[in-house]
Backbone as JSON Lines, residues from 0, in Angstrom:
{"i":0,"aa":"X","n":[0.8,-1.19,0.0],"ca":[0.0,0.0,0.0],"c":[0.85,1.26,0.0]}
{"i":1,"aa":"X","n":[2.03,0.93,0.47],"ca":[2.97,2.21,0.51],"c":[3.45,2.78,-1.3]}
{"i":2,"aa":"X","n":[3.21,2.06,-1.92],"ca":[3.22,2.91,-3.64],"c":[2.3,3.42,-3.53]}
{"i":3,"aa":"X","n":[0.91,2.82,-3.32],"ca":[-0.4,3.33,-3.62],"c":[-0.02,4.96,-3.29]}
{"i":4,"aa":"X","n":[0.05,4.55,-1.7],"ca":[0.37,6.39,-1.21],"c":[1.07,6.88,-1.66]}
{"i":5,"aa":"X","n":[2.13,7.0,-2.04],"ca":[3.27,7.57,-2.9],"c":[2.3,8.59,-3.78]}
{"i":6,"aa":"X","n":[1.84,7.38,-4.81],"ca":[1.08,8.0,-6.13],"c":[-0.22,8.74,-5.62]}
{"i":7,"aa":"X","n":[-0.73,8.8,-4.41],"ca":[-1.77,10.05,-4.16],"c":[-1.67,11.26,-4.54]}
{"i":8,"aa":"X","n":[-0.47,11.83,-4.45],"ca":[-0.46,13.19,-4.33],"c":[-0.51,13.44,-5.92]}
{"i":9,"aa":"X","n":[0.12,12.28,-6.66],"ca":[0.29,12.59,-8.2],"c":[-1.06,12.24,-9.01]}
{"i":10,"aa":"X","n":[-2.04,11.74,-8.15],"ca":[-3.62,11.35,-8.94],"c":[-5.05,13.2,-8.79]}
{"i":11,"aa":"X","n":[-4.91,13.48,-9.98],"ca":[-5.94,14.33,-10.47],"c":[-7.41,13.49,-9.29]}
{"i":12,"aa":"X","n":[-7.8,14.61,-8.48],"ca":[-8.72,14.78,-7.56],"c":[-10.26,14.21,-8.57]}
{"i":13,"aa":"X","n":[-10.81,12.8,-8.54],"ca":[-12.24,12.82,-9.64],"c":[-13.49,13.31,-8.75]}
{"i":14,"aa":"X","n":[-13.91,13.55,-9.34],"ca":[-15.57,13.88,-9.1],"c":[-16.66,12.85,-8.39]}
{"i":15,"aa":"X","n":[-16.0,11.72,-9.04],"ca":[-16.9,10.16,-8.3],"c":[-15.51,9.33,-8.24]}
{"i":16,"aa":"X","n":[-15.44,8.07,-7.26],"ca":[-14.73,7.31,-8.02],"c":[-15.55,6.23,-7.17]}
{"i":17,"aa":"X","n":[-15.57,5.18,-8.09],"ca":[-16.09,3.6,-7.59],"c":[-14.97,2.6,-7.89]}
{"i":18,"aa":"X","n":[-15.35,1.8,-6.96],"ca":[-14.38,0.58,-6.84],"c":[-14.61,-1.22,-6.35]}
{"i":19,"aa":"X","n":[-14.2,-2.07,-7.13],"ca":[-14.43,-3.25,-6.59],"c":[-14.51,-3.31,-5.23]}
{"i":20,"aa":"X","n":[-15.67,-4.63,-4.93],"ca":[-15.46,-4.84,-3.42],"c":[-14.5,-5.72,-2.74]}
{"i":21,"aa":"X","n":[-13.33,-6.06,-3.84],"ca":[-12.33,-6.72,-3.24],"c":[-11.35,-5.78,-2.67]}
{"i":22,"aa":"X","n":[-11.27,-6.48,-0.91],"ca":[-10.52,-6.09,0.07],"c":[-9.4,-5.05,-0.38]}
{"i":23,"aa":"X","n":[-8.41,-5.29,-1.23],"ca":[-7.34,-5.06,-1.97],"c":[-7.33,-3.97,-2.87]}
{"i":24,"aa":"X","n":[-8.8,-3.62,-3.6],"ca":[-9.13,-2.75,-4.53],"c":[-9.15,-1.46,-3.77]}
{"i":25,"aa":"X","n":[-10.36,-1.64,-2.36],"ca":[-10.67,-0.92,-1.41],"c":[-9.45,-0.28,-0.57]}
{"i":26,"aa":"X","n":[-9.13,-1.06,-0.24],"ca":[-7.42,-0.71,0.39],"c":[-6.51,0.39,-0.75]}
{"i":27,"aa":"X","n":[-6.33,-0.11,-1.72],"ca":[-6.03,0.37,-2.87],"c":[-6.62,2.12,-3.09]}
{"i":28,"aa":"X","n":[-7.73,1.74,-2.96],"ca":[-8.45,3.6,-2.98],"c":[-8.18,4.36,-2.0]}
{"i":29,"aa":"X","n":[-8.98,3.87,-0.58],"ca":[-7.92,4.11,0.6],"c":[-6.78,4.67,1.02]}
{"i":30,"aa":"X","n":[-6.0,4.0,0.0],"ca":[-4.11,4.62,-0.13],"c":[-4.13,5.36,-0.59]}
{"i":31,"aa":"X","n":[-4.64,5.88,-1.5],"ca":[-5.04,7.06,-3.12],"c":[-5.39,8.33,-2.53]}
{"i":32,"aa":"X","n":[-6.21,7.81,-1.36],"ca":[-6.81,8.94,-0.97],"c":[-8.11,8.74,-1.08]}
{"i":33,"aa":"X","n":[-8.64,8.36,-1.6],"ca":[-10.12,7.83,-2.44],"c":[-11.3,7.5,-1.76]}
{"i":34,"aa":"X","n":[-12.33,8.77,-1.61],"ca":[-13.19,8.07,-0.96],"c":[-14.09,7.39,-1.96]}
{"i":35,"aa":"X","n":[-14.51,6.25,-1.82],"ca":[-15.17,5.35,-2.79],"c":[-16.39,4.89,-2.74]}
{"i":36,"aa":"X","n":[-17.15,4.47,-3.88],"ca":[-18.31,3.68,-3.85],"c":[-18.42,2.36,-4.41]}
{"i":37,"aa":"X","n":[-18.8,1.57,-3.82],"ca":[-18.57,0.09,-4.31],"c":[-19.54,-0.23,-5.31]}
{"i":38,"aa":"X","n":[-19.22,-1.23,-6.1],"ca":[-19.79,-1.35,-7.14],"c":[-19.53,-2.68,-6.74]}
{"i":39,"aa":"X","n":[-20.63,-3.48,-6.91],"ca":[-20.36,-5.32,-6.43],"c":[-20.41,-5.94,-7.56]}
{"i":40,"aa":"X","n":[-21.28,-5.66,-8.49],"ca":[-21.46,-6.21,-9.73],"c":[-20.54,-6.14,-10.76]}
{"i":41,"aa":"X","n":[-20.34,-4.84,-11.63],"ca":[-19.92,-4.3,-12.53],"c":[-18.06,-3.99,-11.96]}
{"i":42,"aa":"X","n":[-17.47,-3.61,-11.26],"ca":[-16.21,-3.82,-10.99],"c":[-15.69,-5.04,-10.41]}
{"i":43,"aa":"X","n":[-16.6,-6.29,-10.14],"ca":[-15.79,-7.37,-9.59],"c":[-14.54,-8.16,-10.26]}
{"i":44,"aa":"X","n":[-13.65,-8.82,-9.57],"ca":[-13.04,-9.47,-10.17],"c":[-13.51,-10.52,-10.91]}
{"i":45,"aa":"X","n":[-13.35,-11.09,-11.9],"ca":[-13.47,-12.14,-13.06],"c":[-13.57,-13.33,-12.05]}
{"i":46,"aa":"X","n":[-14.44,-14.28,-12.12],"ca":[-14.94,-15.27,-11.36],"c":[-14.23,-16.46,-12.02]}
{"i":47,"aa":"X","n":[-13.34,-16.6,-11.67],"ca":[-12.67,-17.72,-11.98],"c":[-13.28,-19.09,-11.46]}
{"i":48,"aa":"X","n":[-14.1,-19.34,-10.79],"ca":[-14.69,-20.78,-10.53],"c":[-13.68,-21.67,-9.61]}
{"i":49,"aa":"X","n":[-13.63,-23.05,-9.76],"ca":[-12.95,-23.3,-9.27],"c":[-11.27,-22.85,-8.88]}
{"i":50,"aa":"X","n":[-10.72,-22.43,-10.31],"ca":[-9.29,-21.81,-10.37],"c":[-9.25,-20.43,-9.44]}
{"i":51,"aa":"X","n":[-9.92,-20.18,-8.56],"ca":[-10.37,-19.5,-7.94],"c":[-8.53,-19.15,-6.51]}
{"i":52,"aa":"X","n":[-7.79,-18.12,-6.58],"ca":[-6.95,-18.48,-5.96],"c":[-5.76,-19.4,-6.44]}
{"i":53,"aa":"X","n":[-6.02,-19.88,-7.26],"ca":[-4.86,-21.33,-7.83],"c":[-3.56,-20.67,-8.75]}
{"i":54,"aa":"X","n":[-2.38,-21.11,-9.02],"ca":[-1.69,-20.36,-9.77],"c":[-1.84,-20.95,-11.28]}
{"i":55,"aa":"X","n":[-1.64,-20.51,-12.51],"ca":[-2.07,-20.91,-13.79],"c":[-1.14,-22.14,-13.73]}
{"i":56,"aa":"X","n":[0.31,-22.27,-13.15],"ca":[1.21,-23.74,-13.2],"c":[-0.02,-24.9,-12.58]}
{"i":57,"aa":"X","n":[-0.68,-24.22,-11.37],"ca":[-1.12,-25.4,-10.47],"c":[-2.51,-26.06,-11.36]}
{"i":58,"aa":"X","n":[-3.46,-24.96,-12.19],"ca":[-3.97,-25.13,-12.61],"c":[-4.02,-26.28,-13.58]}
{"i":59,"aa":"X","n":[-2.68,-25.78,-14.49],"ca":[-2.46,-26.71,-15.37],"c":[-2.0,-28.03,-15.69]}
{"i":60,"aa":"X","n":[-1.3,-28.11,-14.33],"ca":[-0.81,-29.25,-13.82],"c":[-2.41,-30.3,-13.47]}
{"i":61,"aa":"X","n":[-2.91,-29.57,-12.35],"ca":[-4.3,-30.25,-12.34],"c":[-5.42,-30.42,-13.1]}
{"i":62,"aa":"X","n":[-5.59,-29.34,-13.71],"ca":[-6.57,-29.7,-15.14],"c":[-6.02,-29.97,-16.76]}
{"i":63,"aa":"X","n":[-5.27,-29.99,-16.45],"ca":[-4.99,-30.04,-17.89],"c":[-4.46,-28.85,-18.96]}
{"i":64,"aa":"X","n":[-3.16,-29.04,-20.07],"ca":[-3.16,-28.31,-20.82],"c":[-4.34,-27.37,-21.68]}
{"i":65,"aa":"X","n":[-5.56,-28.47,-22.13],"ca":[-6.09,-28.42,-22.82],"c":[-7.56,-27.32,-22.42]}
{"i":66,"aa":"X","n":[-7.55,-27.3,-20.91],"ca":[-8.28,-26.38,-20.25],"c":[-7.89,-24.82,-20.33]}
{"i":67,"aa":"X","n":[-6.33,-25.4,-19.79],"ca":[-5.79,-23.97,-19.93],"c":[-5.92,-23.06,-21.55]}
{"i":68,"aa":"X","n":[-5.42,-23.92,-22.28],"ca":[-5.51,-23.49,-23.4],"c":[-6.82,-22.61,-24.07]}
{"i":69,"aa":"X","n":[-7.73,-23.72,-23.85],"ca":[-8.99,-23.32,-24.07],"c":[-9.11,-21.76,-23.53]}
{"i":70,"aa":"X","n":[-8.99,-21.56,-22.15],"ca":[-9.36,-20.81,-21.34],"c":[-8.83,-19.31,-22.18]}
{"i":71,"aa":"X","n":[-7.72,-19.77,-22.44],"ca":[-7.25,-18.63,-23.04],"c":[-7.02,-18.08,-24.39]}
{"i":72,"aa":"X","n":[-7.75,-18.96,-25.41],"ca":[-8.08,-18.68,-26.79],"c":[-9.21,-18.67,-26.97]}
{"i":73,"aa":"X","n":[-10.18,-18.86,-26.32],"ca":[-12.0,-18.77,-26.73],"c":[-11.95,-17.56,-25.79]}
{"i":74,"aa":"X","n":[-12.85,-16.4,-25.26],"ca":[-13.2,-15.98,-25.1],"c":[-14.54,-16.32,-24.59]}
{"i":75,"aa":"X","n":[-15.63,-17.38,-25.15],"ca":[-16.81,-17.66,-24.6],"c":[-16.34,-19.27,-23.23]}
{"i":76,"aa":"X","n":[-14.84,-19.22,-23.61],"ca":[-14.81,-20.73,-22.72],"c":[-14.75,-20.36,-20.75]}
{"i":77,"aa":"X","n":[-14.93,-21.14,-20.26],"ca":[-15.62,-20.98,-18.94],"c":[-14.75,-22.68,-18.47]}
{"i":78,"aa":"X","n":[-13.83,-22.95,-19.07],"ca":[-13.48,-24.72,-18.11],"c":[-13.56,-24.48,-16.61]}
{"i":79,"aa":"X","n":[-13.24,-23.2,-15.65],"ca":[-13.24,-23.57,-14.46],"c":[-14.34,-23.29,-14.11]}
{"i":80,"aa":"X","n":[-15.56,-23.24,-14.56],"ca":[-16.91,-23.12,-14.26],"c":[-17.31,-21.94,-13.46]}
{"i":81,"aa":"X","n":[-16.59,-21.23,-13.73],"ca":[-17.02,-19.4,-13.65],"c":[-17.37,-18.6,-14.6]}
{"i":82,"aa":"X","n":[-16.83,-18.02,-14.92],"ca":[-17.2,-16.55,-15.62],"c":[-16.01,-16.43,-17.09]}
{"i":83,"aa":"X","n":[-16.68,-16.49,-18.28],"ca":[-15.9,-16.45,-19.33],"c":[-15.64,-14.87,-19.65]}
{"i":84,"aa":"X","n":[-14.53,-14.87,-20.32],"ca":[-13.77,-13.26,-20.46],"c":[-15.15,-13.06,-21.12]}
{"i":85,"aa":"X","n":[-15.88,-13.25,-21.96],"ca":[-16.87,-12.44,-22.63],"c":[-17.91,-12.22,-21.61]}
{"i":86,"aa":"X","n":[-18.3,-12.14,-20.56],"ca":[-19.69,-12.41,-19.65],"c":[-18.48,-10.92,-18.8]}
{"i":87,"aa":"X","n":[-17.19,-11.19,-18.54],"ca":[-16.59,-9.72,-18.51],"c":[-16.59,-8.64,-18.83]}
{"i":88,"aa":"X","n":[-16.48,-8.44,-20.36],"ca":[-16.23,-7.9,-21.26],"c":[-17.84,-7.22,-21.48]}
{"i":89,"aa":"X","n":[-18.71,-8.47,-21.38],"ca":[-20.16,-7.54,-21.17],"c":[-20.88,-6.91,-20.29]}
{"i":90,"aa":"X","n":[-20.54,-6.93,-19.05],"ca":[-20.84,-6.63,-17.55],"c":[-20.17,-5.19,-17.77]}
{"i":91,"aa":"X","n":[-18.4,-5.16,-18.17],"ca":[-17.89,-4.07,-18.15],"c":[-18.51,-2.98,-18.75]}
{"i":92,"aa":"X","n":[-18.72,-2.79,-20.12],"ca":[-19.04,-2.63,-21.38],"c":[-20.32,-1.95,-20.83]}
{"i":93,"aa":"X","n":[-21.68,-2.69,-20.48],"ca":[-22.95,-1.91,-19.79],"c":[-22.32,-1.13,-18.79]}
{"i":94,"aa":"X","n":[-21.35,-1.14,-18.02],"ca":[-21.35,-0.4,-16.43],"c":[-20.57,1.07,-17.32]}
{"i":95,"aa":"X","n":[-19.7,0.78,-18.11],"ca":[-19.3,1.89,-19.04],"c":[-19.92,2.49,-19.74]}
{"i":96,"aa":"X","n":[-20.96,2.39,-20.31],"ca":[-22.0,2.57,-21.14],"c":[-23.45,3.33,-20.23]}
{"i":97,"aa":"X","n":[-23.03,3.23,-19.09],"ca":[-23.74,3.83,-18.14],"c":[-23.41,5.17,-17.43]}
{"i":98,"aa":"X","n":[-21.8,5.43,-17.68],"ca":[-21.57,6.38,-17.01],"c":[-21.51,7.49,-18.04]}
{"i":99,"aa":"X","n":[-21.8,7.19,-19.28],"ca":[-21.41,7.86,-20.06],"c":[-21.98,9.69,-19.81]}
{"i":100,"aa":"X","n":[-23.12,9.68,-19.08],"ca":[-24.25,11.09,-18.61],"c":[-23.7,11.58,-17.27]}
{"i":101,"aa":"X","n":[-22.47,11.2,-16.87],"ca":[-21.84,11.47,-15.79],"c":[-21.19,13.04,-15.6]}
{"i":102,"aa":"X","n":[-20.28,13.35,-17.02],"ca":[-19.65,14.17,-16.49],"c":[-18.88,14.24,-15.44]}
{"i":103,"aa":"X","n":[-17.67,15.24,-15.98],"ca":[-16.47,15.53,-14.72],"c":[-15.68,14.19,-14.83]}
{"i":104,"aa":"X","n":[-14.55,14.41,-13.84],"ca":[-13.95,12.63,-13.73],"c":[-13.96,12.11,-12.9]}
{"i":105,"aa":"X","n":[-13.81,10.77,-13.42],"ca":[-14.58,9.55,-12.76],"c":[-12.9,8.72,-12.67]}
{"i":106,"aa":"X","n":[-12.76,8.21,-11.24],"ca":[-11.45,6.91,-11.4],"c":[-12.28,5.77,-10.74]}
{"i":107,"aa":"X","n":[-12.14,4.68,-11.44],"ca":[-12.6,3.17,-10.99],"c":[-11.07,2.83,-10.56]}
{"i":108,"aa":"X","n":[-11.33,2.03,-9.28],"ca":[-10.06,0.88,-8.98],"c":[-10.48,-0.21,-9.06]}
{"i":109,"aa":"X","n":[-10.22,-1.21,-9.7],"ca":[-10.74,-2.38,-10.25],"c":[-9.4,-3.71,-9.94]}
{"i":110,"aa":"X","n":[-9.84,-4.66,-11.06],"ca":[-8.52,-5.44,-11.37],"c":[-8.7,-5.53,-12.8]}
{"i":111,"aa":"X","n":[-6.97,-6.51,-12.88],"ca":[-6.71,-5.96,-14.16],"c":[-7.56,-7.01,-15.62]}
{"i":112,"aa":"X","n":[-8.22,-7.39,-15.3],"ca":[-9.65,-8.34,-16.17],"c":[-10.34,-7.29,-15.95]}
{"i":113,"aa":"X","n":[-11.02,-6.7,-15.22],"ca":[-11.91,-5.35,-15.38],"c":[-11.34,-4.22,-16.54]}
{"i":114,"aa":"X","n":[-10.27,-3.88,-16.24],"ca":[-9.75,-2.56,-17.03],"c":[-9.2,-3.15,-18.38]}
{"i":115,"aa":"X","n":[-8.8,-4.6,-18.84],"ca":[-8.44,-4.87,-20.16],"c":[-10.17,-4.98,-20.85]}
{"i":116,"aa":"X","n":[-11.22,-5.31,-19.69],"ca":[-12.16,-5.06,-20.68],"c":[-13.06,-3.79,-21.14]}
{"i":117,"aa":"X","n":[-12.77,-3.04,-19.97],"ca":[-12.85,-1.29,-20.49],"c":[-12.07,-0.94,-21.84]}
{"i":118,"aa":"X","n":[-10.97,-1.41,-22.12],"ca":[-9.81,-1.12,-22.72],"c":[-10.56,-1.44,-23.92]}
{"i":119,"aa":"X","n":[-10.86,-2.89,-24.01],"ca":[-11.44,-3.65,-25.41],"c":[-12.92,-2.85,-25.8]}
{"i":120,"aa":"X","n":[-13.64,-2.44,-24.7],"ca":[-14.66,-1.85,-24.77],"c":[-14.82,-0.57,-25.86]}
{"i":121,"aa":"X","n":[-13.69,0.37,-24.65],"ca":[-13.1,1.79,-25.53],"c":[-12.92,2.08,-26.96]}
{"i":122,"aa":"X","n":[-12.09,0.98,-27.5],"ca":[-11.33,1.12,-28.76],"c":[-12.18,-0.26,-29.27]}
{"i":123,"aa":"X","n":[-13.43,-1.17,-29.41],"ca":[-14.26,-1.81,-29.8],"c":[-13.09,-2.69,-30.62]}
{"i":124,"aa":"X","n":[-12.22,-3.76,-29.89],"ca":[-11.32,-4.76,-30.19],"c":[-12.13,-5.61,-29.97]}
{"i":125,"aa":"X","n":[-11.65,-6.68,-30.88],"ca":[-12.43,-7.82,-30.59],"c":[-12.02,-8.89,-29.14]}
{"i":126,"aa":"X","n":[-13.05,-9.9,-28.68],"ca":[-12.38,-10.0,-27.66],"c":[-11.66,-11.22,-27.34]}
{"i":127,"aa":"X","n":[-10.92,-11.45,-28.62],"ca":[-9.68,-12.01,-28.68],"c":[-8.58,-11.89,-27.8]}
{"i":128,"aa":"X","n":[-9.01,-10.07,-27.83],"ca":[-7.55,-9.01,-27.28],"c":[-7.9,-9.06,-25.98]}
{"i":129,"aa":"X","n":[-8.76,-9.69,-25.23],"ca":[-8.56,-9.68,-24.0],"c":[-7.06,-10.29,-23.61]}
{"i":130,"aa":"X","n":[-6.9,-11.46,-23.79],"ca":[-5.3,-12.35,-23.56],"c":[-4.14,-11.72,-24.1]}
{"i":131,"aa":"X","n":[-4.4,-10.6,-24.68],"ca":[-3.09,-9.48,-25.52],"c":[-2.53,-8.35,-24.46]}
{"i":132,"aa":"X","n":[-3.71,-8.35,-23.43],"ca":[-3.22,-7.21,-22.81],"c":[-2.38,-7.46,-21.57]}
{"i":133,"aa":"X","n":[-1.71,-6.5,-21.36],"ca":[-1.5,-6.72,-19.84],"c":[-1.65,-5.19,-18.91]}
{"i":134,"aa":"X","n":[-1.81,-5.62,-18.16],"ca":[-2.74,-4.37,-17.04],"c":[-1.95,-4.75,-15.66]}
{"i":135,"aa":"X","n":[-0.54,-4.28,-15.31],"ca":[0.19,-4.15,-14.26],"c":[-0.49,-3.57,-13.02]}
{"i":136,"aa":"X","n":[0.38,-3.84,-11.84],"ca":[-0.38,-3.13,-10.92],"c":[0.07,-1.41,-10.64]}
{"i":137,"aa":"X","n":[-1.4,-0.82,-10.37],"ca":[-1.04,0.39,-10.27],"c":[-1.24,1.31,-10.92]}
{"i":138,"aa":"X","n":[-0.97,0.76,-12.6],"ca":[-0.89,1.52,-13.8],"c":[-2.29,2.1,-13.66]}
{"i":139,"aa":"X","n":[-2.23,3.15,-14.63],"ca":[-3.74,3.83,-14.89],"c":[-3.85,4.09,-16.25]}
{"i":140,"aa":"X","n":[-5.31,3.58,-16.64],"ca":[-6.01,3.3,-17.97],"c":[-6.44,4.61,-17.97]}
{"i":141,"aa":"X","n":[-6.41,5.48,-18.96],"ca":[-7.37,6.82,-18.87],"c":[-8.21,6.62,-20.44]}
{"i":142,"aa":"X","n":[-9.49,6.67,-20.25],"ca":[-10.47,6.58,-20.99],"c":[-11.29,7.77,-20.93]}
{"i":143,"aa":"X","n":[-12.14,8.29,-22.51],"ca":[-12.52,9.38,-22.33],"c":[-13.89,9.03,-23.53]}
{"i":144,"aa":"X","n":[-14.93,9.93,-23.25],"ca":[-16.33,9.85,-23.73],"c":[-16.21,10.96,-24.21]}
{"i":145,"aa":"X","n":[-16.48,10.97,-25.61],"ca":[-17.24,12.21,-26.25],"c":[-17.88,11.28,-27.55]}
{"i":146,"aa":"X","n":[-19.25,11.34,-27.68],"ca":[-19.64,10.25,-29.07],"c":[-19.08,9.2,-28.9]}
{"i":147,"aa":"X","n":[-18.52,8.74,-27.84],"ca":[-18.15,7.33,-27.98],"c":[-16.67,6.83,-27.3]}
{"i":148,"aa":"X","n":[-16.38,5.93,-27.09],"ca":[-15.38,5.78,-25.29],"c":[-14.3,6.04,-26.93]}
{"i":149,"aa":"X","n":[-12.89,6.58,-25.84],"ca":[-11.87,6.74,-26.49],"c":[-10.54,6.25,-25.67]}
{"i":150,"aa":"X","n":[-9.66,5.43,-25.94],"ca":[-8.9,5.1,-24.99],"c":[-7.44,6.76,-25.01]}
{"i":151,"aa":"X","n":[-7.11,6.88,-24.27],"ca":[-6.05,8.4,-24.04],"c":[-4.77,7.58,-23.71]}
{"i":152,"aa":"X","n":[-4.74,6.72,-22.71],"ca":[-3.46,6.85,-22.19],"c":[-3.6,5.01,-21.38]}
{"i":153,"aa":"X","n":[-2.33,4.55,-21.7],"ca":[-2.03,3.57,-20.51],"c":[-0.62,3.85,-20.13]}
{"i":154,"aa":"X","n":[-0.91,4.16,-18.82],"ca":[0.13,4.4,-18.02],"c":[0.68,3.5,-17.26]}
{"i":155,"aa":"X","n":[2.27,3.03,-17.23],"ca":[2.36,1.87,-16.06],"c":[2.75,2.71,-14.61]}
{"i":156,"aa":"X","n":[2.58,2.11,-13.37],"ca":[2.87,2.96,-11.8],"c":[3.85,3.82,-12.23]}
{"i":157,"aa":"X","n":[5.05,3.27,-12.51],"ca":[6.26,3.63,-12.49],"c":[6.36,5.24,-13.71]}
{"i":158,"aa":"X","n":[5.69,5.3,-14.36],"ca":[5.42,6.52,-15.43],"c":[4.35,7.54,-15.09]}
{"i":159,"aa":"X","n":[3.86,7.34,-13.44],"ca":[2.66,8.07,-13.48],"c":[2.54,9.7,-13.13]}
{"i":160,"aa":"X","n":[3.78,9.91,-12.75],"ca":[4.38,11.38,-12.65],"c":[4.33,12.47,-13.98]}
């Protein structure tokens, strides 16, 4: 949490900000400075199902190459019986599509399956590109609405000055 604080003083003051209800996200805003509103639905982490906690080695070791694989070239595949990147990608997509009458700025703290599917959302990639991205910790996605989401900036922690 001690980066988080670091980077407070360097985060533009938003107007709203919401945030997953994972412990970590919350903590995360917390550090920022951030007073927050939870969002349980639309910012959660990606429901991994059973793989829930597991590392992708342990995974694969126990289920199989062919799971893993799957998992990560379909987009509609679900092997650990959770939540497929596309059921992400659409959850995100409406909760974005919602703020659009907001005005002023808005920071979500999320994880990084939340913000690659803002990302895919923004710039309307297919969602192939979910498994293309990577979304470090810390970094900040800046996305912008006028006629339609526009991606601005990915920033990693370390560049956020």
């Amino acid at each position: 949490m001690q980066a988080a604080a670091a980077l407070a003083p360097h985060i533009r003051r938003p107007d709203r900000t919401w945030v997953s209800p994972a412990l970590r996200a919350r903590q995360t805003a917390q550090a920022l400075g951030l007073a927050a509103v939870t969002d349980e639905a639309a910012l959660r982490a990606c429901d991994c199902g059973r793989w829930t906690g597991r590392s992708l080695a342990d995974v694969h070791a126990q289920d199989g190459e062919a799971a893993v694989l799957s998992w990560l070239s379909d987009p509609a595949a679900a092997p650990h019986g959770g939540e497929a990147f596309l059921d992400v990608l659409e959850r995100v997509g409406t909760w974005l599509d919602s703020r659009t009458q907001d005005g002023g700025h808005t920071i979500a703290v999320s994880h990084p399956e939340v913000i690659k599917a803002a990302i895919i959302h923004a710039i309307q990639a297919l969602p192939a590109a979910f498994t293309r991205i990577d979304v470090g910790p810390l970094s900040r996605v800046v996305l912008a609405y006028n006629r339609g989401w526009r991606l601005r900036a990915v920033v990693p922690a370390t560049g956020m000055r």
